[in-house]
mmCIF file of the N, C-alpha and C atoms, coordinates in Angstrom:
data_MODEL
# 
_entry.id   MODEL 
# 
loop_
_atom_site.group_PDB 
_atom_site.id 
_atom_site.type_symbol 
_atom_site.label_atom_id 
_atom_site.label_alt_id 
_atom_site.label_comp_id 
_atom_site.label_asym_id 
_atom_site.label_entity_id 
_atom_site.label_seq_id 
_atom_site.pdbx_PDB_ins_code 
_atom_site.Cartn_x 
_atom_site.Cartn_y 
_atom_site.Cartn_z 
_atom_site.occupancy 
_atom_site.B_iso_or_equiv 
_atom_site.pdbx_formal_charge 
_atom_site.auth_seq_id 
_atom_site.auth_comp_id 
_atom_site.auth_asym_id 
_atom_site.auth_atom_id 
_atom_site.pdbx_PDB_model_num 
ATOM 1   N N  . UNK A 1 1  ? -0.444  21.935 -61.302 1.00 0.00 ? 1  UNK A N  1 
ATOM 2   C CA . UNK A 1 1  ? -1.683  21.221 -61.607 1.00 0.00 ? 1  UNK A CA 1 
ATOM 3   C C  . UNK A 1 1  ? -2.642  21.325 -60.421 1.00 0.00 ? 1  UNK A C  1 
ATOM 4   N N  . UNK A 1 2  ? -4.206  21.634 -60.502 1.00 0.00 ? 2  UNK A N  1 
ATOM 5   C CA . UNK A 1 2  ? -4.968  21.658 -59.691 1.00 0.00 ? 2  UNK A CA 1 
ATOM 6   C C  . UNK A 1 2  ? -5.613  20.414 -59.360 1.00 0.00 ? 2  UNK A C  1 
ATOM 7   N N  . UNK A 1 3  ? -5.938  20.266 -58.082 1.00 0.00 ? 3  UNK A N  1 
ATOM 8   C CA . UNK A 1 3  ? -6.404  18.852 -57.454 1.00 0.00 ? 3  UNK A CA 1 
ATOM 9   C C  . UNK A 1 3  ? -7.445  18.171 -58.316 1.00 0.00 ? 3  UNK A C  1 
ATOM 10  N N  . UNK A 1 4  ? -8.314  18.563 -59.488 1.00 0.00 ? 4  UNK A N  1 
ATOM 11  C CA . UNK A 1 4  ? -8.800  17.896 -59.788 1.00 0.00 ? 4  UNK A CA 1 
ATOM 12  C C  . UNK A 1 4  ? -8.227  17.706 -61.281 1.00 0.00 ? 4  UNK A C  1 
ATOM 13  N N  . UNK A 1 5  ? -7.443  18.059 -61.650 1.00 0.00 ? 5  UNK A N  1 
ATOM 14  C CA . UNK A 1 5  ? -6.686  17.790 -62.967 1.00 0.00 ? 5  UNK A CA 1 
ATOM 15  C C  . UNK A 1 5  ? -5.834  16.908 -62.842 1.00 0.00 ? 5  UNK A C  1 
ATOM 16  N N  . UNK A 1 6  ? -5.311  16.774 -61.422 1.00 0.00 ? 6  UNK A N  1 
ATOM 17  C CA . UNK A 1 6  ? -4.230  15.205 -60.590 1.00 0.00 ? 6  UNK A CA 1 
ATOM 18  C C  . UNK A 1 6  ? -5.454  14.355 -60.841 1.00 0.00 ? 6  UNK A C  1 
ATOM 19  N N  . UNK A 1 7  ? -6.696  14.597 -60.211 1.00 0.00 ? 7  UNK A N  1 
ATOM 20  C CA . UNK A 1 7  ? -7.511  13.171 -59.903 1.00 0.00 ? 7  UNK A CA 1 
ATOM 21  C C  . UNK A 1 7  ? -8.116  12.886 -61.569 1.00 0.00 ? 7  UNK A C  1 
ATOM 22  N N  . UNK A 1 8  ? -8.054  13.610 -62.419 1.00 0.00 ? 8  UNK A N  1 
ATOM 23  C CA . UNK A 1 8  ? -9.024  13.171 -63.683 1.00 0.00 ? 8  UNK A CA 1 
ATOM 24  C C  . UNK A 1 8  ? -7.342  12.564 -64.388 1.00 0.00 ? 8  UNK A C  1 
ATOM 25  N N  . UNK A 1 9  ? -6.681  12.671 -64.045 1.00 0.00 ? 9  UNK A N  1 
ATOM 26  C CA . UNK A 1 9  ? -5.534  12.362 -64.451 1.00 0.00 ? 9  UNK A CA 1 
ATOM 27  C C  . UNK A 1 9  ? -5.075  10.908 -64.046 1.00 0.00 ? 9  UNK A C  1 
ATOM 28  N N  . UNK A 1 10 ? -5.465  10.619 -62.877 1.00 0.00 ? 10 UNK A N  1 
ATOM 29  C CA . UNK A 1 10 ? -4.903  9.538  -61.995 1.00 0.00 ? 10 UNK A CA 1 
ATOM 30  C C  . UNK A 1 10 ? -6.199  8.446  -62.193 1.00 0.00 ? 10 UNK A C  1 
ATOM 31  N N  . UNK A 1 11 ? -7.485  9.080  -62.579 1.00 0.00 ? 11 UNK A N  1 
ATOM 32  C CA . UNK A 1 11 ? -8.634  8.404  -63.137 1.00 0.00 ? 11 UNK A CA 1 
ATOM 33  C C  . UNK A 1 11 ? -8.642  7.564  -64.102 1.00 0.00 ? 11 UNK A C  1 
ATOM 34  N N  . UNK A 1 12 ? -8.002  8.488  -65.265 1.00 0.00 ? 12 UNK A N  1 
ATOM 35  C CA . UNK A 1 12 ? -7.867  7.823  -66.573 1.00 0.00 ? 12 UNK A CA 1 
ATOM 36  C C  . UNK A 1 12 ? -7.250  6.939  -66.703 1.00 0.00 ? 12 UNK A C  1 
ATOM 37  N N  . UNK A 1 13 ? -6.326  6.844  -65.928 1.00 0.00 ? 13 UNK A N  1 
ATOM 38  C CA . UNK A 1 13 ? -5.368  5.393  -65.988 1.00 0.00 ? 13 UNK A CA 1 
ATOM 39  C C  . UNK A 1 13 ? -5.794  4.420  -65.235 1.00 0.00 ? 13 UNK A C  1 
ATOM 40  N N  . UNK A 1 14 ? -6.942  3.837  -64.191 1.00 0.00 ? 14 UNK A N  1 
ATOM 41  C CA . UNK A 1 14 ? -7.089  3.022  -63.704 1.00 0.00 ? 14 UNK A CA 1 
ATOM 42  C C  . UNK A 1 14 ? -8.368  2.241  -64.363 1.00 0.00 ? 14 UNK A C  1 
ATOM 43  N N  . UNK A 1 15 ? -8.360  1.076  -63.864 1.00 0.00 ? 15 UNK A N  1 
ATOM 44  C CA . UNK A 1 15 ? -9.025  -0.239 -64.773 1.00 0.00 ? 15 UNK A CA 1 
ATOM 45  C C  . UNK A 1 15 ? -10.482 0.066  -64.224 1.00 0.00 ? 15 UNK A C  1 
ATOM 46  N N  . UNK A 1 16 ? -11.456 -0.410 -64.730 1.00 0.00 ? 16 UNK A N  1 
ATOM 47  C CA . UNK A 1 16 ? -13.281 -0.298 -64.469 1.00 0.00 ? 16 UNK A CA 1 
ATOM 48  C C  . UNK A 1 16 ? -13.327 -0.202 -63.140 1.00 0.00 ? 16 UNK A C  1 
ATOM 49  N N  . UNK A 1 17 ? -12.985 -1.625 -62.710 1.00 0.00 ? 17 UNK A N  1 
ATOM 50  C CA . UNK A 1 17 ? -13.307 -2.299 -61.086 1.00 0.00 ? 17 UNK A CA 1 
ATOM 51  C C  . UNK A 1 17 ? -12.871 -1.143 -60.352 1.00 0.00 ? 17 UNK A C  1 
ATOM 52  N N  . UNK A 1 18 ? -12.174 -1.018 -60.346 1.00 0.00 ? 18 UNK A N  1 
ATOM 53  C CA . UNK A 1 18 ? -11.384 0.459  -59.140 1.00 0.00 ? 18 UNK A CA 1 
ATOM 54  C C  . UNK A 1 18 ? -12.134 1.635  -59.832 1.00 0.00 ? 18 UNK A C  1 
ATOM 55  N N  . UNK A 1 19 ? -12.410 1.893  -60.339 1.00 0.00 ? 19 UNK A N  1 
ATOM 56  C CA . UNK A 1 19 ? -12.991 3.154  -61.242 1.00 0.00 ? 19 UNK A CA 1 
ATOM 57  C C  . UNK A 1 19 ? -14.746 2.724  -60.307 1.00 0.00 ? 19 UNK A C  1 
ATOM 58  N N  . UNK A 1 20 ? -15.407 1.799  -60.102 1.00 0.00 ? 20 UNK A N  1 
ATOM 59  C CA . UNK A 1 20 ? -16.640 1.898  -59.819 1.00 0.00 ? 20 UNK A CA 1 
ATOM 60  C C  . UNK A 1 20 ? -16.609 1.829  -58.272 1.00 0.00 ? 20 UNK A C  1 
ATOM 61  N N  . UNK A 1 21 ? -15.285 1.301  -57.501 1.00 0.00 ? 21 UNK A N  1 
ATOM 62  C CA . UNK A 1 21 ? -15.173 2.009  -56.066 1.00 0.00 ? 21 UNK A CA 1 
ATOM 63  C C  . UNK A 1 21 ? -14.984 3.496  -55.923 1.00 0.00 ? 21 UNK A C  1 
ATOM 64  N N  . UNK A 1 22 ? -14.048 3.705  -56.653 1.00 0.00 ? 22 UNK A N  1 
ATOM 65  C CA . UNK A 1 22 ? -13.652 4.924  -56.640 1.00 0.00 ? 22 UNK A CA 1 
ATOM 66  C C  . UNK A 1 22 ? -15.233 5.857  -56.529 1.00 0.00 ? 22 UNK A C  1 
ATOM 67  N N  . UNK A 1 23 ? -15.841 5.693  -57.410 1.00 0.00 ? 23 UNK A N  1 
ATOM 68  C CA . UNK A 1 23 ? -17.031 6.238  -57.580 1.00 0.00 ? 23 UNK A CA 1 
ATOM 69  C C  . UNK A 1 23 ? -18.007 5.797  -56.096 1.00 0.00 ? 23 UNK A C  1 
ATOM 70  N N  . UNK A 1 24 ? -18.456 4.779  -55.733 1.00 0.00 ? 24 UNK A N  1 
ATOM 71  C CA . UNK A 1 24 ? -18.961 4.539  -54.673 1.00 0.00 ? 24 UNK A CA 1 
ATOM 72  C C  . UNK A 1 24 ? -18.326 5.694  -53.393 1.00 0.00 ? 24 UNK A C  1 
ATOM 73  N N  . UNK A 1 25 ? -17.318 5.219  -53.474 1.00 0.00 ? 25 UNK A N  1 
ATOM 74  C CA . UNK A 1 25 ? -16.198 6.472  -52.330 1.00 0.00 ? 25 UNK A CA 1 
ATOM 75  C C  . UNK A 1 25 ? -16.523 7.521  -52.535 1.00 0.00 ? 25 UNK A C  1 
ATOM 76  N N  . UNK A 1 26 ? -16.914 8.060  -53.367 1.00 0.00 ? 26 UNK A N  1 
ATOM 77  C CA . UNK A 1 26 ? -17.276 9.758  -53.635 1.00 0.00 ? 26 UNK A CA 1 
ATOM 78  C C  . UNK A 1 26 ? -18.798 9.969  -53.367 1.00 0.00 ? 26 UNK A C  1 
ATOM 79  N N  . UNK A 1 27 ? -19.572 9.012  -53.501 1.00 0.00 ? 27 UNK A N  1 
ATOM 80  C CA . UNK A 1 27 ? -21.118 9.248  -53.103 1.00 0.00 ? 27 UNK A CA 1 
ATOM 81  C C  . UNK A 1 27 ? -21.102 8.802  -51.760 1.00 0.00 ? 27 UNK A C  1 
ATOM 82  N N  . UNK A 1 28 ? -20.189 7.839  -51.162 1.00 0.00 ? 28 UNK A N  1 
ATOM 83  C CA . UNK A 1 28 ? -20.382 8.093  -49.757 1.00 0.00 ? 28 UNK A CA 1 
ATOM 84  C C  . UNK A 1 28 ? -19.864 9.331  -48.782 1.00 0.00 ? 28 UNK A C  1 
ATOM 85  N N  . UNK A 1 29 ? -18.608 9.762  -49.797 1.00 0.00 ? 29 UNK A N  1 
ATOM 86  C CA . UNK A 1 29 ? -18.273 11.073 -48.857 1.00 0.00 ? 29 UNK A CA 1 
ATOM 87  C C  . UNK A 1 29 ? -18.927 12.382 -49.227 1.00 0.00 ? 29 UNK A C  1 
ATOM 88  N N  . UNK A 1 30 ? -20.476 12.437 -50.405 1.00 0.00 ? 30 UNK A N  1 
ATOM 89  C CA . UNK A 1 30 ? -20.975 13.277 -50.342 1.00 0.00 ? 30 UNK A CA 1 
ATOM 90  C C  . UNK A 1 30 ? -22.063 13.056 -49.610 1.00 0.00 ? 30 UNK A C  1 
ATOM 91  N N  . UNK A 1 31 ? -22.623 11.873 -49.379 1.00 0.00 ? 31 UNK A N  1 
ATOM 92  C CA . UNK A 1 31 ? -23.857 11.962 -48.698 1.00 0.00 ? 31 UNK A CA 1 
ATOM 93  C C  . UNK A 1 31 ? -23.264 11.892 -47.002 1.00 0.00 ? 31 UNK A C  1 
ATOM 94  N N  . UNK A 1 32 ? -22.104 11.725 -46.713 1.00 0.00 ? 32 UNK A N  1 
ATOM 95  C CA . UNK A 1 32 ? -21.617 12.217 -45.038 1.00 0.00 ? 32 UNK A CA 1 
ATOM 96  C C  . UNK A 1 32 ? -21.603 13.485 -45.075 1.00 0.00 ? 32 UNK A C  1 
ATOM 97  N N  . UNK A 1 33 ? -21.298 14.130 -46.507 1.00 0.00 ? 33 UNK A N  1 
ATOM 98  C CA . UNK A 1 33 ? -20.646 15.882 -46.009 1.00 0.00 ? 33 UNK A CA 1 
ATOM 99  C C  . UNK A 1 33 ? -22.369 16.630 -45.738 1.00 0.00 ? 33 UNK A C  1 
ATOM 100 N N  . UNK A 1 34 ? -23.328 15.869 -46.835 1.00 0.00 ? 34 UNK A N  1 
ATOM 101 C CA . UNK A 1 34 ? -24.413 16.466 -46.491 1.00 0.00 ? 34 UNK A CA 1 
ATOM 102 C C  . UNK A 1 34 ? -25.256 15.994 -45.106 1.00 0.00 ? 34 UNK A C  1 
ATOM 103 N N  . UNK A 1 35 ? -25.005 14.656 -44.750 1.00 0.00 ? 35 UNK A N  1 
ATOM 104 C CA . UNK A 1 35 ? -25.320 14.521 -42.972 1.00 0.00 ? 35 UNK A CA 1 
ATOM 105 C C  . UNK A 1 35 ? -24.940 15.495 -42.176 1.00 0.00 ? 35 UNK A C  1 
ATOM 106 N N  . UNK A 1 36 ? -23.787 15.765 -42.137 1.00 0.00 ? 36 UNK A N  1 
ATOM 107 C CA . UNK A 1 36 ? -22.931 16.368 -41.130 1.00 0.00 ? 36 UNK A CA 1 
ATOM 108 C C  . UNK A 1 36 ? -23.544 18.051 -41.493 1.00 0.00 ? 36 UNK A C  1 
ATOM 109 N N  . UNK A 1 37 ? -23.831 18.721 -42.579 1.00 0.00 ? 37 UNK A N  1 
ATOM 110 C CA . UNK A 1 37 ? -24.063 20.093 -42.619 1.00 0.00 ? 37 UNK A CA 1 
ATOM 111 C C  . UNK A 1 37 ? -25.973 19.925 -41.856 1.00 0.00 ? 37 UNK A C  1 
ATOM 112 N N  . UNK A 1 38 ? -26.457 19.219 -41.780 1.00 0.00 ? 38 UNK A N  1 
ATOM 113 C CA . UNK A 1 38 ? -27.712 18.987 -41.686 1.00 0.00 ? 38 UNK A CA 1 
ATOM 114 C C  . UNK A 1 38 ? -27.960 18.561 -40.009 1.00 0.00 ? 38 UNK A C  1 
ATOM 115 N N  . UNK A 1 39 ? -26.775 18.101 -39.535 1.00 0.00 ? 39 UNK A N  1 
ATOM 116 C CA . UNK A 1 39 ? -26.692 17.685 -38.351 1.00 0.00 ? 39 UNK A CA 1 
ATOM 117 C C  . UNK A 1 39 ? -27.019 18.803 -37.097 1.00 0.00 ? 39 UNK A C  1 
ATOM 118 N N  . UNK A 1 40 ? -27.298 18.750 -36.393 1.00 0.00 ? 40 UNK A N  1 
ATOM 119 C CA . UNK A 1 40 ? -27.580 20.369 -35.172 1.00 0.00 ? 40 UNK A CA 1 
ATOM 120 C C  . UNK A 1 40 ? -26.518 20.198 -34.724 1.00 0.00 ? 40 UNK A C  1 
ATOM 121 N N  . UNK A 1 41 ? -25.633 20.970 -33.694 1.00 0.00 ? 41 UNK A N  1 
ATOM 122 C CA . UNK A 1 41 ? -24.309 21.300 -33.588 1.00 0.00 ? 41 UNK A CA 1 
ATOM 123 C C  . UNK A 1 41 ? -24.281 20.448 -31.872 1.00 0.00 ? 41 UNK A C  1 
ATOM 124 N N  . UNK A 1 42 ? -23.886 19.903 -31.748 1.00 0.00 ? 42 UNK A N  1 
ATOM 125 C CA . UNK A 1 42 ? -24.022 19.767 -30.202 1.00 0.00 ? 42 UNK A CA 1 
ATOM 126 C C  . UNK A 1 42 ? -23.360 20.028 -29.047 1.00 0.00 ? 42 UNK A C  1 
ATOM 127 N N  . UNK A 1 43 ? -24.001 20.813 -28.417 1.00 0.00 ? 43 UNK A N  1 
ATOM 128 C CA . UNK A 1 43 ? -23.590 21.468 -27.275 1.00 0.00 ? 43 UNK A CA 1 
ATOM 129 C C  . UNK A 1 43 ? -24.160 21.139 -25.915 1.00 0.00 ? 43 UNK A C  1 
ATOM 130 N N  . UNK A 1 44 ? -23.201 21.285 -25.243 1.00 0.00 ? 44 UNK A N  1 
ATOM 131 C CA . UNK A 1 44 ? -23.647 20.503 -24.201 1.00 0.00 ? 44 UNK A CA 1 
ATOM 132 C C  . UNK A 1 44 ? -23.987 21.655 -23.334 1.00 0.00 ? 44 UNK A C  1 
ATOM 133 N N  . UNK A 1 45 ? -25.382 21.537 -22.448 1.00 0.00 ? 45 UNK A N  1 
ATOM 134 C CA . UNK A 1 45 ? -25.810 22.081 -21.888 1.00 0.00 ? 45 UNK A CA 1 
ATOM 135 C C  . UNK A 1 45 ? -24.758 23.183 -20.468 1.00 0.00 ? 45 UNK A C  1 
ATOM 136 N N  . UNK A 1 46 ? -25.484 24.098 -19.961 1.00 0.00 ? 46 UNK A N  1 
ATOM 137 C CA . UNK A 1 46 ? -24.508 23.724 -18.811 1.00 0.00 ? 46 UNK A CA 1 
ATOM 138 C C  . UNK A 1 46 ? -24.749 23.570 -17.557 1.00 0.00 ? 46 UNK A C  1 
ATOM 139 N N  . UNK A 1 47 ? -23.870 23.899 -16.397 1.00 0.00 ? 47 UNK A N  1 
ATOM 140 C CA . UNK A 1 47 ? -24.430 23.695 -15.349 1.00 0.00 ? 47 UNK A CA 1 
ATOM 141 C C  . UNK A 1 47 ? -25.802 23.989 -14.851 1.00 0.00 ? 47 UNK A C  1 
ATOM 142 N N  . UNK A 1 48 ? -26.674 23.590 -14.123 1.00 0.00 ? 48 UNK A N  1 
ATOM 143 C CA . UNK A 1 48 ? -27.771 24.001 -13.584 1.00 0.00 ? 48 UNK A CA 1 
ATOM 144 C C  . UNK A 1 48 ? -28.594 24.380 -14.950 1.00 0.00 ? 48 UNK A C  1 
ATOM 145 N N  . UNK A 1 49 ? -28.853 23.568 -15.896 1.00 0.00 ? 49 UNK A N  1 
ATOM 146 C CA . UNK A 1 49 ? -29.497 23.937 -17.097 1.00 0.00 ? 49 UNK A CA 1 
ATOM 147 C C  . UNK A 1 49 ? -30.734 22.962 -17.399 1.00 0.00 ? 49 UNK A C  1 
ATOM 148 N N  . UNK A 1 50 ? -30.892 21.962 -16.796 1.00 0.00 ? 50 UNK A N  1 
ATOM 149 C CA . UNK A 1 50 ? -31.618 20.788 -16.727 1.00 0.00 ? 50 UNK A CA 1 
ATOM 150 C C  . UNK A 1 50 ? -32.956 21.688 -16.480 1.00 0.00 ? 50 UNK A C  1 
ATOM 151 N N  . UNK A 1 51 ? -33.779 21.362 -17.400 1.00 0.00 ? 51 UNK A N  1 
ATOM 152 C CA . UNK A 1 51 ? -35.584 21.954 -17.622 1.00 0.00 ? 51 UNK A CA 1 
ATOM 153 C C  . UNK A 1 51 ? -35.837 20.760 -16.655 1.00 0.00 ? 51 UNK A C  1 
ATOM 154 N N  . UNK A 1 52 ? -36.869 21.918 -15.649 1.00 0.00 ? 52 UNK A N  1 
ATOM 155 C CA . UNK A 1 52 ? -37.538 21.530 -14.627 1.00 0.00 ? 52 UNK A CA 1 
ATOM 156 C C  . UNK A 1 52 ? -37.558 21.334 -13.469 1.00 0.00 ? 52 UNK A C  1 
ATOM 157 N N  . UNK A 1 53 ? -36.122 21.918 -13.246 1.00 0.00 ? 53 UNK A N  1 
ATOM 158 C CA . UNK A 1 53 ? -35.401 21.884 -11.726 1.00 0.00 ? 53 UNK A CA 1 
ATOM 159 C C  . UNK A 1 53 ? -35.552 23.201 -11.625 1.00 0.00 ? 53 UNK A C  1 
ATOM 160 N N  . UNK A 1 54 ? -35.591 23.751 -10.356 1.00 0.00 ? 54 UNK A N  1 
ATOM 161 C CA . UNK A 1 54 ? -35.317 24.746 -9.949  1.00 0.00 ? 54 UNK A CA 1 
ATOM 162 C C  . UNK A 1 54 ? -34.827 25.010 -8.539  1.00 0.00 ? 54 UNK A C  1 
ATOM 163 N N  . UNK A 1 55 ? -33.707 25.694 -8.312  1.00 0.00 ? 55 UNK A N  1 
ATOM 164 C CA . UNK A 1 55 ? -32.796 25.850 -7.161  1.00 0.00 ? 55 UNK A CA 1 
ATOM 165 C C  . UNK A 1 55 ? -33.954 26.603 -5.973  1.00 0.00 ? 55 UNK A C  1 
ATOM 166 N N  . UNK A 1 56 ? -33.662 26.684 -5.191  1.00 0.00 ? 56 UNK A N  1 
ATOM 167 C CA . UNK A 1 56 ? -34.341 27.088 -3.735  1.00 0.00 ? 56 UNK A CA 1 
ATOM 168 C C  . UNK A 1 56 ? -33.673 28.844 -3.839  1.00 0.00 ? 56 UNK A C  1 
ATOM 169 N N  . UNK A 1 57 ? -34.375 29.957 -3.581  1.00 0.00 ? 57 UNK A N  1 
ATOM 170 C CA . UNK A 1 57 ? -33.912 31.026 -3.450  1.00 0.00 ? 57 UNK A CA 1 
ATOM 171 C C  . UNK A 1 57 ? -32.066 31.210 -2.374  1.00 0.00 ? 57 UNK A C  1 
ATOM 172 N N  . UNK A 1 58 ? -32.718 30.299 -1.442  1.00 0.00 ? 58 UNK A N  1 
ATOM 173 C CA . UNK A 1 58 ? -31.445 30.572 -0.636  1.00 0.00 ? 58 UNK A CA 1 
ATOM 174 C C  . UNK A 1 58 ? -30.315 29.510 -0.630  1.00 0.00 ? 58 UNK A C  1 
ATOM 175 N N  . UNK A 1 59 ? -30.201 28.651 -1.757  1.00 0.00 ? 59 UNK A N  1 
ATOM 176 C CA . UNK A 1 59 ? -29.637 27.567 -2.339  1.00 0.00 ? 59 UNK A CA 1 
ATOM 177 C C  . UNK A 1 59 ? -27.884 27.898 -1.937  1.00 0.00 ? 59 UNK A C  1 
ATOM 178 N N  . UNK A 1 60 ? -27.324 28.923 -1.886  1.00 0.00 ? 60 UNK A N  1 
ATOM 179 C CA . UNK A 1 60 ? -26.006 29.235 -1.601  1.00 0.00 ? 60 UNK A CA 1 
ATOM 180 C C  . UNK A 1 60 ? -25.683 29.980 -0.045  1.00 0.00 ? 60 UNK A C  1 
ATOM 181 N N  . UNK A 1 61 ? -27.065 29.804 0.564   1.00 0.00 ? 61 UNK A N  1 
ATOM 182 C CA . UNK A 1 61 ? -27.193 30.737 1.758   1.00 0.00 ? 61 UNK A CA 1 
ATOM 183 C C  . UNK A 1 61 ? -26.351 29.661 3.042   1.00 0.00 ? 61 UNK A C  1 
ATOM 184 N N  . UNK A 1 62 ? -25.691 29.902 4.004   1.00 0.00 ? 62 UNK A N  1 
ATOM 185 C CA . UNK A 1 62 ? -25.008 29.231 4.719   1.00 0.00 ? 62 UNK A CA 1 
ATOM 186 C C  . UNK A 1 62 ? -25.945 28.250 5.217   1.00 0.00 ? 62 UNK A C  1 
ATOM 187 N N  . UNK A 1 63 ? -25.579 26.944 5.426   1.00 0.00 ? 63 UNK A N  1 
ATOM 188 C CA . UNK A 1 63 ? -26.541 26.098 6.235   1.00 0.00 ? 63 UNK A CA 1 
ATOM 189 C C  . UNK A 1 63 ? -26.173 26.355 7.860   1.00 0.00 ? 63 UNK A C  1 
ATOM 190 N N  . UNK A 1 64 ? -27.149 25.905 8.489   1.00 0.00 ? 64 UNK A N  1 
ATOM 191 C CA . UNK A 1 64 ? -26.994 26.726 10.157  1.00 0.00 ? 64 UNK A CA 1 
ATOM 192 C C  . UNK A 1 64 ? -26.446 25.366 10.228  1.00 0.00 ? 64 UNK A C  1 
ATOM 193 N N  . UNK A 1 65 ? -26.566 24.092 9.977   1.00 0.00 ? 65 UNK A N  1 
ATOM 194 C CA . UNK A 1 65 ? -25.684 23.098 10.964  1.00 0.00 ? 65 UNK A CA 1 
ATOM 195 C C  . UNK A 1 65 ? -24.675 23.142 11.075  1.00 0.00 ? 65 UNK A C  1 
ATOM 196 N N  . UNK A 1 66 ? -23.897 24.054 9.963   1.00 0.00 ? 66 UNK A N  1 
ATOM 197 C CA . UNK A 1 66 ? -22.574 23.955 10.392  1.00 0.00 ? 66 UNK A CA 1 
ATOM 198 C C  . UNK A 1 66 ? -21.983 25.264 10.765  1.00 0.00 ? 66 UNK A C  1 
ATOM 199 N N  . UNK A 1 67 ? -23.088 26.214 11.650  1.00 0.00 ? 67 UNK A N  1 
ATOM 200 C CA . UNK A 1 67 ? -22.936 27.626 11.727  1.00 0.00 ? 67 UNK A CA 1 
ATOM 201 C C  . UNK A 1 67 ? -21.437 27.405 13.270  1.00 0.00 ? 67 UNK A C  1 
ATOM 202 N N  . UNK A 1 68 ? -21.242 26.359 13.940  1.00 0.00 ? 68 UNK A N  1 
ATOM 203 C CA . UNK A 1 68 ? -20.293 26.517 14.547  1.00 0.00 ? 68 UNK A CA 1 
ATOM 204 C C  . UNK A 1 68 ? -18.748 26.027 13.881  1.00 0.00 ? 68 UNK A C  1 
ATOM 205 N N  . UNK A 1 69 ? -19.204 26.189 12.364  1.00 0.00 ? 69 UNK A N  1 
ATOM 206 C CA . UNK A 1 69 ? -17.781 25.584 11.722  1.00 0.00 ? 69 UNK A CA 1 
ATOM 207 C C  . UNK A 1 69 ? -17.129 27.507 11.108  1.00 0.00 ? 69 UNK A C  1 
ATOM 208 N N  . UNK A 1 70 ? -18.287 28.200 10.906  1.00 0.00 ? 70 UNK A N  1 
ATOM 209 C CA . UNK A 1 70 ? -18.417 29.185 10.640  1.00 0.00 ? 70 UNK A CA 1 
ATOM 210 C C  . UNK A 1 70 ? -17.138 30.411 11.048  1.00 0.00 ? 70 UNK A C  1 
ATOM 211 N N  . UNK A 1 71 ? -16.451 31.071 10.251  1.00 0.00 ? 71 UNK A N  1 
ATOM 212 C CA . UNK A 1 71 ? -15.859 32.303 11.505  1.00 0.00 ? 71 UNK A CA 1 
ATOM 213 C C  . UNK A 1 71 ? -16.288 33.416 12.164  1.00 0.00 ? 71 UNK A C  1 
# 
């Protein structure tokens, strides 16, 4: 039996009241599935990615104060 021949199956036998949750439950998990496809993906930036900064050309260049730590 295919999953929806179990659920029209397992449908028919239950009373109104549960039959009109049941139904509520299915329009809420279609209007999440359509949030979530609609949603932008989020990714997190990465290092040194922040708009509007910009590093100094010699940003990795040795600093001289510690040129006697140096070999």
């Amino acid at each position: 039996m295919s999953i929806q021949q179990l659920l029209i199956s397992e449908v028919s036998q239950q009373p109104e009241p549960l039959l009109r949750e049941v139904l509520h439950y299915l329009h809420f998990l279609k209007s999440k599935a359509k949030h979530e496809s609609q949603a932008a993906p989020t990714t997190r930036p990465g290092f040194g990615s922040v708009p509007g900064i910009k590093l100094a050309d010699d940003f990795d260049a040795p600093l001289e104060a510690f040129a006697d730590y140096r070999p």
